[in-house]
NULUMSE-635207 format. One line per field, with one value per residue: residue in one letter; x, y, z of N, C-alpha, C, CB in turn. Coordinates in steps of 0.02 Angstrom, whole numbers, plus 32768, in hexadecimal, padded with zeros to 4 digits. Atoms other than C-alpha are relative to their C-alpha. Glycine has a CB too. Example, Ala and Ser with C-alpha at 12.3 -4.5 7.8 and 13.67 -1.06 7.14 Angstrom:
<rs>
res	(A	S)
nu	(802D	7FD6)
nv	(7FC5	7FC5)
nw	(8000	7FFD)
cau	(8267	82AC)
cav	(7F1F	7FCB)
caw	(8186	8165)
cu	(802D	7FD9)
cv	(803C	8037)
cw	(8000	8025)
cbu	(7FCE	8014)
cbv	(8001	8017)
cbw	(803E	7FB9)
</rs>
This chain:
<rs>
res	(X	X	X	X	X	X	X	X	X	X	X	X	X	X	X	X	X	X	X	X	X	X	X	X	X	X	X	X	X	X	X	X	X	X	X	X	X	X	X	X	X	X	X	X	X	X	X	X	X	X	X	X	X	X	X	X	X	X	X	X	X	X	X	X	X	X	X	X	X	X	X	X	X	X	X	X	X	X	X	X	X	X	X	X	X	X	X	X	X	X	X	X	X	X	X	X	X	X	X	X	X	X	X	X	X	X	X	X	X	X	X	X	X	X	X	X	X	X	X	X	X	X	X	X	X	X	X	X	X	X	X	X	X	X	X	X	X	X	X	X	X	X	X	X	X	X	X	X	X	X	X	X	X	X	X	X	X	X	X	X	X	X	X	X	X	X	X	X	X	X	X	X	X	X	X	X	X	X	X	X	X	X	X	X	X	X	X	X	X	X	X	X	X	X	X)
nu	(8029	7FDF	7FE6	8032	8003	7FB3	7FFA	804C	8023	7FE9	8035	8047	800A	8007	8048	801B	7FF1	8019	8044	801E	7FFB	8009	8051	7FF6	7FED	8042	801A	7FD0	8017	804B	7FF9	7FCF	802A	801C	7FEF	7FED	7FC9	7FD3	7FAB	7FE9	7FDB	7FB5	7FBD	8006	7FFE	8020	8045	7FF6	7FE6	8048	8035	7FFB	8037	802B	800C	802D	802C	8013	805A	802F	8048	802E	7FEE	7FF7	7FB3	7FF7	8040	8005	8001	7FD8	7FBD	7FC3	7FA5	7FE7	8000	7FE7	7FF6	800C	7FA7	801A	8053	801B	800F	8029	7FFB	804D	8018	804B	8022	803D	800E	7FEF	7FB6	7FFB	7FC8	7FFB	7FD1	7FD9	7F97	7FEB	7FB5	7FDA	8018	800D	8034	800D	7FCE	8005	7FE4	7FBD	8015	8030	8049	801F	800F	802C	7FED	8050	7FE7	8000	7FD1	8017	7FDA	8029	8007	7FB9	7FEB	7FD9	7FD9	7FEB	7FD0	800C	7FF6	801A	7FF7	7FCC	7FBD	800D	7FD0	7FBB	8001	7FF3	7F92	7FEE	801E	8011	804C	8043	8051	8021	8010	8038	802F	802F	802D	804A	804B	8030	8032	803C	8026	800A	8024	8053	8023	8008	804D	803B	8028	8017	7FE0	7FCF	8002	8006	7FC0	7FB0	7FEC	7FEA	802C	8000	7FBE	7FE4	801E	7FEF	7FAD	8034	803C	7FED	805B	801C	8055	802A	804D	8033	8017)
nv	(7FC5	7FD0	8000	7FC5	7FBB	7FC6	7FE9	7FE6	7FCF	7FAA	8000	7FD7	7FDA	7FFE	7FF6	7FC6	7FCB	7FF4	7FE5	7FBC	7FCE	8011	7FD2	7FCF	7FED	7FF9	7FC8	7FC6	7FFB	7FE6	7FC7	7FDF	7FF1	7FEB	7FCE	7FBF	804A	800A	7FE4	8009	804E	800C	800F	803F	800E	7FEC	802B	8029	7FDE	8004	803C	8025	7FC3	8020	803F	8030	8010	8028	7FFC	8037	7FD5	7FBB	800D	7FC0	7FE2	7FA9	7FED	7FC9	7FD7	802B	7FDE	7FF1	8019	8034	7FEB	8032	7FE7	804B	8048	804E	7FDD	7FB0	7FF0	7FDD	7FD1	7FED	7FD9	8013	7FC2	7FF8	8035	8020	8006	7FDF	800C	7FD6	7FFF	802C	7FEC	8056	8012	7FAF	7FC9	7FF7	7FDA	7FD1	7FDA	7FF5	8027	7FFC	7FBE	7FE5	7FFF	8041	8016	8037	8012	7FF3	8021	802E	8026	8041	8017	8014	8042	8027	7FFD	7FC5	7FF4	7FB4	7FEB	7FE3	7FDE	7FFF	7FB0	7FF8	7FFA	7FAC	7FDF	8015	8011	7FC0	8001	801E	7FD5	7FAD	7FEC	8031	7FF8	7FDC	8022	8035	7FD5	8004	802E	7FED	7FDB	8017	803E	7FF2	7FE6	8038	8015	7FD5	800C	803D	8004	7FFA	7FCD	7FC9	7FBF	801C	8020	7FBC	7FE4	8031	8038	7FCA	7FDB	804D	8006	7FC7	8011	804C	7FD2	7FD0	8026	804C	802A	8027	8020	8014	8045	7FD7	7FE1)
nw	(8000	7FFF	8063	802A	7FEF	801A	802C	8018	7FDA	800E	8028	800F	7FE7	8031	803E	7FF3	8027	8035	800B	7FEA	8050	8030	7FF1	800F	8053	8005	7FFF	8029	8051	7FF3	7FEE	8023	8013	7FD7	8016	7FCB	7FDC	803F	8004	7FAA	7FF2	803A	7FD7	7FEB	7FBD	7FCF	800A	7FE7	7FBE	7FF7	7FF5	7FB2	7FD4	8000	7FFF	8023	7FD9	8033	7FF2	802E	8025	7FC0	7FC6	7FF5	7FED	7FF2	7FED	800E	7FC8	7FAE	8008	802B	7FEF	8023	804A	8027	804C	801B	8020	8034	7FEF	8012	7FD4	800E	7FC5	7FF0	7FC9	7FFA	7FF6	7FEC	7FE1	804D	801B	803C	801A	800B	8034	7FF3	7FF7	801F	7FE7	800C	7FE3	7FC0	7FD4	7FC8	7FEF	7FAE	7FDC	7FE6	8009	7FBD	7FF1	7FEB	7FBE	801A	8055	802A	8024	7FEF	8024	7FF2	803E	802B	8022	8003	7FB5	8010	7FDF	8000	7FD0	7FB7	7FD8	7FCC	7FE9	7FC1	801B	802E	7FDC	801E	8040	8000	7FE9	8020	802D	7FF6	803A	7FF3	7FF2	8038	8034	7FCE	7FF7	8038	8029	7FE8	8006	804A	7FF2	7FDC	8032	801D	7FC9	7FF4	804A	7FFD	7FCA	8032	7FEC	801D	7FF9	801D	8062	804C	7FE6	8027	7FD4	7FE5	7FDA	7FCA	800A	7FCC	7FC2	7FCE	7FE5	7FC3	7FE6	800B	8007	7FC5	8025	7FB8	8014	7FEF	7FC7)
cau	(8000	8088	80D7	8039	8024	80D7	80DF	800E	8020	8096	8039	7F97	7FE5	801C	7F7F	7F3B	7F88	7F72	7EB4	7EB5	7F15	7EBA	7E0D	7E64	7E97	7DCF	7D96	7E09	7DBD	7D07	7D19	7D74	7CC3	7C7E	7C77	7CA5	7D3B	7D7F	7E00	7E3A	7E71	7EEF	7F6B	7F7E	7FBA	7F2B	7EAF	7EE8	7EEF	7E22	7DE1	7E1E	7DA0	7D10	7CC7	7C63	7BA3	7B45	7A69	79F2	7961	78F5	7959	7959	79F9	79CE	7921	78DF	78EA	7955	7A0F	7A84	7B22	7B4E	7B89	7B9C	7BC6	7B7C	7C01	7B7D	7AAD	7A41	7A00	7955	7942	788F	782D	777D	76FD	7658	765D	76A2	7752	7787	7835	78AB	7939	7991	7A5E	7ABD	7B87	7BF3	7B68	7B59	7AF0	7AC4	7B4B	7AFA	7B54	7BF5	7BA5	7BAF	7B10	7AD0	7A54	79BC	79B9	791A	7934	7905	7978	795D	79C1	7970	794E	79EF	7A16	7AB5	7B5E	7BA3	7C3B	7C0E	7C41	7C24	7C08	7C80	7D14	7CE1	7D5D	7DEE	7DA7	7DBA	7E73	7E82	7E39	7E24	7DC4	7D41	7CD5	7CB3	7CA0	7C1F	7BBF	7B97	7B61	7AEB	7A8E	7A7E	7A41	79D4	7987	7972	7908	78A7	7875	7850	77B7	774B	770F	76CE	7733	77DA	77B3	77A4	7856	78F8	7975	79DA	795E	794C	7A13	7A17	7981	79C6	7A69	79EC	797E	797D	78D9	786C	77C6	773E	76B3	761F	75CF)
cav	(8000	8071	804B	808C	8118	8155	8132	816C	81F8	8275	8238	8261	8307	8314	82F3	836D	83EB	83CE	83D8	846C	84C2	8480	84CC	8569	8588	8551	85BA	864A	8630	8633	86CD	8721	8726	878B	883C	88AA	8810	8813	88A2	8877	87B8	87D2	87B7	8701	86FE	8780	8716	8689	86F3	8724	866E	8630	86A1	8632	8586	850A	84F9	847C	8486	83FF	843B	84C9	84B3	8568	85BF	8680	86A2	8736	87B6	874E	878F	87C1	875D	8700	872F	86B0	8686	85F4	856E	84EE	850A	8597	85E7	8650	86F9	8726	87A7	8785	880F	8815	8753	8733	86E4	8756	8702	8797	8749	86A3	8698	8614	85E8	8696	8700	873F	8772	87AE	8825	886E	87FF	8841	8901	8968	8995	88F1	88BB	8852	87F8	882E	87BE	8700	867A	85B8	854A	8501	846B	83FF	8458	84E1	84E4	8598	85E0	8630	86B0	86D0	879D	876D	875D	882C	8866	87F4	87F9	88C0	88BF	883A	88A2	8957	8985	8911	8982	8A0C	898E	8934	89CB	89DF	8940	8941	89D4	8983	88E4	8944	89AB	8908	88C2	896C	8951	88A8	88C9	88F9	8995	8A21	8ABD	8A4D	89FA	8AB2	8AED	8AD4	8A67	8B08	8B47	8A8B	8A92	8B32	8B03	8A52	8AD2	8B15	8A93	89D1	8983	8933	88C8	88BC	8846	8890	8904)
caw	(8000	802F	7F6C	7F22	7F87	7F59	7EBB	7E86	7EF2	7E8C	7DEA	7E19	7E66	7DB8	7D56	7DC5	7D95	7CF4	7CF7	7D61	7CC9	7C4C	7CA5	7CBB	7C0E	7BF2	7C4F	7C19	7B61	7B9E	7C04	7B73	7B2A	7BAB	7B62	7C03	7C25	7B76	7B72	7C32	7C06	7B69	7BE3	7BFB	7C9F	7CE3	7C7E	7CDA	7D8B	7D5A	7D30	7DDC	7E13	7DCF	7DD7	7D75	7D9D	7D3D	7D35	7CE8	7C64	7CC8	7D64	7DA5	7DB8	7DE8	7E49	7E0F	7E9B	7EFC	7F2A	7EAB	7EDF	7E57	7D99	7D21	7C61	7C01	7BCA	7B89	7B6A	7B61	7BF8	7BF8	7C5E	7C9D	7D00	7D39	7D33	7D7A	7D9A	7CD1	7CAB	7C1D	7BB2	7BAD	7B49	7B30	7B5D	7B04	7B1C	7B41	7B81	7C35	7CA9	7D68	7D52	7DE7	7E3D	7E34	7E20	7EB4	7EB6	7EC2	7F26	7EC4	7E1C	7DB5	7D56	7D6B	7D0E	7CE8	7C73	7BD6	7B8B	7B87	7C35	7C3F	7C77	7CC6	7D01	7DC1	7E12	7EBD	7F08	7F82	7EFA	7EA1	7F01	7EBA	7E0D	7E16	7E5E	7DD5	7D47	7D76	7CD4	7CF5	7D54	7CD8	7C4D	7CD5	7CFF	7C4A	7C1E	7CB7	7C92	7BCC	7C1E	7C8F	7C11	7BA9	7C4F	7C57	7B98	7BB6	7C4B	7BC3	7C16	7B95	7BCF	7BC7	7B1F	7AD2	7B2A	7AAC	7AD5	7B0C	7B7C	7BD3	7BD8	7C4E	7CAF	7CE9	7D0E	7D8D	7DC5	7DDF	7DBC	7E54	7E47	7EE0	7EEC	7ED0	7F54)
cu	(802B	8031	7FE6	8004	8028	8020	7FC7	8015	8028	7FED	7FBD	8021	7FFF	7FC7	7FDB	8001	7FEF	7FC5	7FF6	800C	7FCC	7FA4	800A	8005	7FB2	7FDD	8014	7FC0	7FBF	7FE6	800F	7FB1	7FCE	801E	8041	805C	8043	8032	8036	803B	802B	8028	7FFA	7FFA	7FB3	7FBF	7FF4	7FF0	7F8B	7FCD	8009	7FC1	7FB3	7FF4	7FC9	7FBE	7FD5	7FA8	7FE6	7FC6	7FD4	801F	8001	803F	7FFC	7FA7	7FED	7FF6	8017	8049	801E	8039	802A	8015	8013	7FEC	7FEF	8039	7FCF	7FB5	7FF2	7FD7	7FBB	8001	7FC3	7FEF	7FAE	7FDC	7FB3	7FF9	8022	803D	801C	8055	801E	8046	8012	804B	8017	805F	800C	7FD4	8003	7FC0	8004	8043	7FFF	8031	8051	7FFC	8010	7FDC	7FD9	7FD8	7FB5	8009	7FB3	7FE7	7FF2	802E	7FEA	802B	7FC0	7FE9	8045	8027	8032	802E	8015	803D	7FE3	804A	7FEE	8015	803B	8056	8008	8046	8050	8002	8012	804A	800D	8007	7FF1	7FCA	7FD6	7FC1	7FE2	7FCD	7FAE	7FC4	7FD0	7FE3	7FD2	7FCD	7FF4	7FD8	7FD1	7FC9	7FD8	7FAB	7FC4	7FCB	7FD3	7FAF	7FCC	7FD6	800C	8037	8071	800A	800F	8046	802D	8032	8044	7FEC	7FF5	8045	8000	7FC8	8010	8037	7FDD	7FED	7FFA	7FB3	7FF9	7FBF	7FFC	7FCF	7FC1	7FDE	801D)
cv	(803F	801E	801A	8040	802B	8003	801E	804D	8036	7FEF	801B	8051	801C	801A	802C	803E	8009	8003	8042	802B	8009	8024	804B	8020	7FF4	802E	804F	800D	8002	8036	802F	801A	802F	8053	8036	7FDE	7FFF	803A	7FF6	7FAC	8008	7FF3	7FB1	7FEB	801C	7FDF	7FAF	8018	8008	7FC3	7FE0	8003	7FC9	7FA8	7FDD	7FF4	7FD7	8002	7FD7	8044	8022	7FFC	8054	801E	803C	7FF1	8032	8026	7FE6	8025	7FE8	8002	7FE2	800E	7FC2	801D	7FB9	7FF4	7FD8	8029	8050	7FFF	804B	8024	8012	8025	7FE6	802F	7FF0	7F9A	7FDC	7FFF	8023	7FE5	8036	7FF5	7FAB	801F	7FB9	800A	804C	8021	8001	8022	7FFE	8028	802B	7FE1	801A	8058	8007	8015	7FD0	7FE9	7FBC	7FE3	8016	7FE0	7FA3	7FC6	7FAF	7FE3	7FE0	7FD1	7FE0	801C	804D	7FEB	8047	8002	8041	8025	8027	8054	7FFC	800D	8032	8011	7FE7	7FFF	805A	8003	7FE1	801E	8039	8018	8000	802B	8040	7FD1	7FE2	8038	8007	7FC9	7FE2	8025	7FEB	7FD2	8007	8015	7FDA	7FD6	8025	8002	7FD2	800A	8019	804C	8041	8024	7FF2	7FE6	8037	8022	7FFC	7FEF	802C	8035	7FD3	7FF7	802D	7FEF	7FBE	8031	8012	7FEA	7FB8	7FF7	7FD2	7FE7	7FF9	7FE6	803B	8010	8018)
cw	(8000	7FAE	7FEF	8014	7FE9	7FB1	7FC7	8007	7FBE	7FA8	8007	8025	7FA9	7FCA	8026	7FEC	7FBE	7FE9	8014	7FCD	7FD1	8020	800B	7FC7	7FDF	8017	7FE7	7FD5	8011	801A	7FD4	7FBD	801F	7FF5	802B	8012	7FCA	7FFC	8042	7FFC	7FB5	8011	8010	8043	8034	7FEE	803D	804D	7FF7	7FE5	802B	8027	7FFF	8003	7FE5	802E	7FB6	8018	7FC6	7FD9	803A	8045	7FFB	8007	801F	800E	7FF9	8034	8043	7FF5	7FBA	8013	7FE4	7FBF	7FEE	7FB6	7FFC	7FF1	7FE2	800C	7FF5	8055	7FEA	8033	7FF7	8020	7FF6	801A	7FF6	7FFD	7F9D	8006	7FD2	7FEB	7FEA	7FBD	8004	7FE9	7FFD	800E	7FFC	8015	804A	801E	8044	800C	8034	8042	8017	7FE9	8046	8022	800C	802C	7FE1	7FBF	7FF6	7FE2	8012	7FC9	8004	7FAC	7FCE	8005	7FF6	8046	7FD8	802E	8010	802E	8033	800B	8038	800A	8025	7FD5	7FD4	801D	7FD4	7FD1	7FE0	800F	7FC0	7FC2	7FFF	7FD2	7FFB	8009	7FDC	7FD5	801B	800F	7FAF	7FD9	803E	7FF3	7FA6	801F	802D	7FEA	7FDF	8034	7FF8	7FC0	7FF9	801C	7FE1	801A	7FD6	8005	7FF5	7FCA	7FD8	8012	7FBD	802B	8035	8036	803D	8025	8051	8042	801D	8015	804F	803B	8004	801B	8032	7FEA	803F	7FD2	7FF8	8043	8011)
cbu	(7FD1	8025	7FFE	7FB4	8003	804F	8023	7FB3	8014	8071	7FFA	7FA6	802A	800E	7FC6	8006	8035	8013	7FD1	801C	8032	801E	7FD4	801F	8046	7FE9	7FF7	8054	8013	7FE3	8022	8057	7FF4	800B	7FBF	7FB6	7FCC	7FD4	7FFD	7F99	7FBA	8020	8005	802C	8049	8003	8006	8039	8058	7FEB	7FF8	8039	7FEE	7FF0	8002	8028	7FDF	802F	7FD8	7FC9	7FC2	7F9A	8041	7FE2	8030	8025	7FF3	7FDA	7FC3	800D	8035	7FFF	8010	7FD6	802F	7FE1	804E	7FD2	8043	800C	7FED	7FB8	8048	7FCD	8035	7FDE	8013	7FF2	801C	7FCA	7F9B	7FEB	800D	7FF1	7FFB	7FFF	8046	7FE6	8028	7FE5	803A	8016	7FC2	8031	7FC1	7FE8	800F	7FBD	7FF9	8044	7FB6	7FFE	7FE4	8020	7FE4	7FC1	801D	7FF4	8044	7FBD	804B	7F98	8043	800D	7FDC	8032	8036	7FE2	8024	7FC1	8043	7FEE	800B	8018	7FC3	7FFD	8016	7FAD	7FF6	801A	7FAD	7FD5	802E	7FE5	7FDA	8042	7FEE	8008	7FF0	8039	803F	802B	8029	8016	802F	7FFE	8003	8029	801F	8009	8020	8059	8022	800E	802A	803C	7FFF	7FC6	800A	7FC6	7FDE	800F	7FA8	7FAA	801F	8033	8020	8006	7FBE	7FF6	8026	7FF7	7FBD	801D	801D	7FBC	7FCE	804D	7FED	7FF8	7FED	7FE1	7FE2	7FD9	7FED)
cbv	(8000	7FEC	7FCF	7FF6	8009	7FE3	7FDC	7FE5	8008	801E	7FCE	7FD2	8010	7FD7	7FB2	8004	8007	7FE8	7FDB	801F	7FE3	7FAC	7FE5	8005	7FBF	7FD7	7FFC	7FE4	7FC0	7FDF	8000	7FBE	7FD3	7FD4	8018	8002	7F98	7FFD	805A	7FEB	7FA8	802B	8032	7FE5	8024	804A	7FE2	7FE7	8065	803B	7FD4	8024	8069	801C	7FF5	7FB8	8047	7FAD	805A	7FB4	7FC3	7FED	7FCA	800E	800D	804A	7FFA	8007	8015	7F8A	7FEC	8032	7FDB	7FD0	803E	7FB6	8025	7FF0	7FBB	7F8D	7FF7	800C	8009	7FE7	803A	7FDE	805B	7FC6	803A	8041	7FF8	8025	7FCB	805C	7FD6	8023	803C	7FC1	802C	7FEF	7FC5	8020	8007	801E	7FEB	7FD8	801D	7FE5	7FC1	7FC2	8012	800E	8016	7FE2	8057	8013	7F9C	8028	8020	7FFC	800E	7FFA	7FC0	8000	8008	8016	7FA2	804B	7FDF	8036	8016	7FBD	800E	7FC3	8023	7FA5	7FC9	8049	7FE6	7FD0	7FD3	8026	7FBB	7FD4	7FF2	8030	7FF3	7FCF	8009	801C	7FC6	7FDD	8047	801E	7FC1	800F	806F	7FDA	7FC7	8022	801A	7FD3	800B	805D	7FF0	7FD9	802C	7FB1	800B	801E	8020	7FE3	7FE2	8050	7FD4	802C	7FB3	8016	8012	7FAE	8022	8060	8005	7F9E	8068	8011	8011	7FD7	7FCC	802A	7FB2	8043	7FB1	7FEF	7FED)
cbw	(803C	803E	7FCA	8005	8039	802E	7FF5	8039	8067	8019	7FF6	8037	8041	8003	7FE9	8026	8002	7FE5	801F	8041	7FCD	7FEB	804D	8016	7FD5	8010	8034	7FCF	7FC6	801F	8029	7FE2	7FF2	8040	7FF8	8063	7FFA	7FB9	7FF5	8043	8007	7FDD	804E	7FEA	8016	800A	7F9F	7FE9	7FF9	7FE3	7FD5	8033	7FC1	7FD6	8033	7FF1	8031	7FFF	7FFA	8046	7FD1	8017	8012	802D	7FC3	7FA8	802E	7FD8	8007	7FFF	8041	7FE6	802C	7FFE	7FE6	8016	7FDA	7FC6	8052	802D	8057	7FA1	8025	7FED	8005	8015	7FF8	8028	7FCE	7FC4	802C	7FBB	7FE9	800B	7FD6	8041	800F	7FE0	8064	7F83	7FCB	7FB6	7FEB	8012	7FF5	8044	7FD4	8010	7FDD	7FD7	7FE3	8013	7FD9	800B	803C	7FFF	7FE1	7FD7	8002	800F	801F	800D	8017	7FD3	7FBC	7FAF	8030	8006	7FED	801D	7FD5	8042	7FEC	8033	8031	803C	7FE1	801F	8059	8009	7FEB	802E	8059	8006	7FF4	7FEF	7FD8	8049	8055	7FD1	7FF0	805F	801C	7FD9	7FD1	802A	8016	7FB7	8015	8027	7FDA	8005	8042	800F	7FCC	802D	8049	8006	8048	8019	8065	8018	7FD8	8003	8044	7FC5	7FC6	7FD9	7FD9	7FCE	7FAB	7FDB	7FF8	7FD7	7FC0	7FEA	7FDD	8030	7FB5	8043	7FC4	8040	805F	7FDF	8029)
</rs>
């Protein structure tokens, strides 16, 4: 037993390593699709330094991933599947987009404004894989990337705007998409139950 052990052990430390690479350098290249992400990781090494940051989450067909008006702690990027984003108004599901490999979403999550998602999320049909990121690791992905949170501010208030377009309500439908732009700058959309 003591044979195996000593001569397994610095093989599998080995092949360890070499997966962990080999999911870094994956993730790298899937992140690298992630608009706000993409001029920040040209650098090999700091690409490598901001996919540490995340971790693989895997969801069956309709499994939920994001509760709509539940915390905003989490950002992720498809890697596999399509993922549907929803808001529900006056008791109706309304489909606001589907997100297939390379897109992101609850960028709330690593906003500092952050505090709800609006937003409800659920993988497809064939399910979804996503690279996670947890609120708790903003902090190191900013040191990591500096740029980031400009780039991040403005592709919240598009994808907020996008949201407020979405809720079907009259006085936002007739806005342009420049007018939706400055008021998500403003304002972060809330839903109550009726009454």
């Amino acid at each position: 037993t003591k044979f195996l052990r000593n001569t397994w052990r610095p093989w599998m430390k080995q092949a360890s390593r070499a997966i962990d690479a080999a999911n870094a350098r994956r993730k790298a290249t899937f992140l690298k699709n992630v608009p706000f992400l993409l001029s920040s990781l040209s650098d090999p090494r700091l690409a490598s330094r901001v996919a540490s940051l995340f971790h693989y989450e895997a969801y069956g067909p309709d499994d939920e991933i994001v509760a709509e008006g539940g915390p905003a702690d989490v950002f992720f990027v498809v890697c596999a599947g399509t993922v549907a984003a929803f808001v529900t108004v006056n008791g109706v599901e309304i489909e606001l987009s589907e997100l297939g490999v390379g897109a992101c979403f609850c960028e709330a999550a690593i906003n500092k404004h952050a505090a709800k998602n609006t937003t409800g999320l659920r993988a497809l049909e064939g399910g979804a894989t996503v690279l996670a990121l947890d609120r708790r690791d903003r902090g190191a992905l900013l040191r990591a990337a500096p740029g980031v949170a400009a780039e991040l501010e403005a592709v919240t208030r598009h994808r907020t705007a996008g949201t407020l377009r979405g809720m079907g309500v009259p006085f936002l439908a007739s806005l342009a998409d420049e007018s939706l732009e400055r008021l998500a700058a403003i304002g972060h959309p809330r839903q109550y139950g009726l009454g």
